[in-house]
Every structure is written in structure tokens, then in C-alpha cells.
N, C-alpha and C positions, 0 to 999 in steps of 0.2 A: 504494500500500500504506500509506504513512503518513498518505492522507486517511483513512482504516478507524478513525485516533483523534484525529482532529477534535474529536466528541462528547464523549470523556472531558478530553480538553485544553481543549475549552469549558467541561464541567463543575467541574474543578476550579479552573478561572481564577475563575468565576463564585462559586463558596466562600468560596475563598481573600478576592476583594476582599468578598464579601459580611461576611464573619468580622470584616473590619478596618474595614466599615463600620457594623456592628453595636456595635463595639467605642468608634469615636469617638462615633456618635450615645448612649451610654451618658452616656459619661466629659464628654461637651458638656451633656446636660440632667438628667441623674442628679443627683441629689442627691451633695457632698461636700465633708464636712465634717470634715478628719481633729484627730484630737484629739488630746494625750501618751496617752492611756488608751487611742486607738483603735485606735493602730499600734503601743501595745507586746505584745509576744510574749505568748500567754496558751497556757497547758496547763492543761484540767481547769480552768477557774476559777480555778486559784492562779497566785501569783509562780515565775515558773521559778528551778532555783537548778542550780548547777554546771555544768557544758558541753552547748553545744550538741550537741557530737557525742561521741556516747557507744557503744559495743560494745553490739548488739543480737543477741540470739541469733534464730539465720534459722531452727530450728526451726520454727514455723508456715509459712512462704514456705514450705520444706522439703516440707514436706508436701502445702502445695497444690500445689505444683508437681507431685509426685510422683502427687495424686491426676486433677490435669489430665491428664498424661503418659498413666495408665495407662486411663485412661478415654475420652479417644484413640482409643487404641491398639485400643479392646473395638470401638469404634465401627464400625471397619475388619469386626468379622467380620460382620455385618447383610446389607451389600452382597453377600457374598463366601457369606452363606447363602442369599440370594434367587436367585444364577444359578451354586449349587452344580452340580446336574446336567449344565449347558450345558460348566462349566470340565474337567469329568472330572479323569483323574487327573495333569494338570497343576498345577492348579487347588489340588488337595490337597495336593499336595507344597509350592506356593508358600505356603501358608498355613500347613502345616506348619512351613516355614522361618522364618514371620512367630511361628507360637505360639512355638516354640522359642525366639527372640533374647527375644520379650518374658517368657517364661518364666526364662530367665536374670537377666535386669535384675529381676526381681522377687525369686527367688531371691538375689542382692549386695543389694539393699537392704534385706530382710529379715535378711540376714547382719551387714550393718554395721549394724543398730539402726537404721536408715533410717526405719521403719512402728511405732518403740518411742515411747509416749508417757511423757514424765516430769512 
């Protein structure tokens, strides 16, 4: 049973050392040449100024997360419309239970200002 992932334990052995051999043969014949100007921190062309780490509002992650999530979730009804007939009213009620949860989670995020742009 565990020769069945031979293939995939070849495959990513074979990666893996490829990646790190890709990696020296770069850093061996690559051009490099680091400078004070090369390896200092640049944003936007200018000089950085104040702290690295600074309070980001996740508003956008937010969102795409939320748009990922719900688009997802839509994807699921495609399959579930193609062998409608076959599931009967099994079938229906499972899906039913699937619109409903996602129905709710849309309903709270819409609630908490989740889908509010400012």
C-alpha cells in the first residue's frame, strides 16, 4: 500500500533537490554584486522613514477573503445542478442545508459592515 506513493515521494524529492539546485547554480554564476544602495530597504523609490512594522488595516485581505469564501461556496451549486434529478429529495434538503449556513454567514457579514466599503 505505501509503494501506491512511491511516485509522489519521487516526485517531490526530485523538486525539492531540483529547487536547491537551481538555487546554487544561480547564486554560483549569476551575476553579484551587492552595493550600500543595493541592499538598502526601498519603498516606492523613496527613503523609508518610521517603523518597520506598523498597524495595517486588513480591510482589503477582508474582503478578498470574504469574496474567495463566498465564491467557493457558489461553486459547490454547479455540480449539485448537473445530477439535480439523480439526488431527489435528498439531495434538496442537503443543499438546502448548505444555502441556509451560507445564507447566514452572509446575512452577519453584511450585519457587521463586513461587505461596507469606506
Amino acid at each position: 500500500m505505501l509503494s501506491d506513493y512511491a511516485p509522489i515521494a519521487a516526485l517531490l524529492i526530485l523538486s525539492v533537490v531540483m529547487s536547491f539546485v537551481i538555487l546554487f547554480m544561480s547564486r554560483l554564476f549569476g551575476p553579484f554584486r551587492p552595493t550600500r544602495r543595493k541592499v538598502a530597504p526601498y519603498e516606492s523609490g523613496m527613503e523609508p522613514y518610521g517603523p518597520a512594522i506598523r498597524r495595517i488595516p486588513v480591510k482589503f485581505y477582508r474582503v478578498a477573503v470574504l469574496f474567495i469564501l463566498f465564491d467557493i461556496e457558489v461553486v459547490f451549486f454547479l455540480p449539485w445542478a448537473a445530477i439535480f434529478r439523480d439526488l431527489g429529495l435528498y439531495g434538496l434538503a442537503t443543499m438546502g442545508v448548505f444555502f441556509f449556513v451560507l445564507l447566514v454567514g452572509f446575512a452577519y457579514e453584511w450585519k457587521v459592515g463586513g461587505l461596507e466599503w469606506e
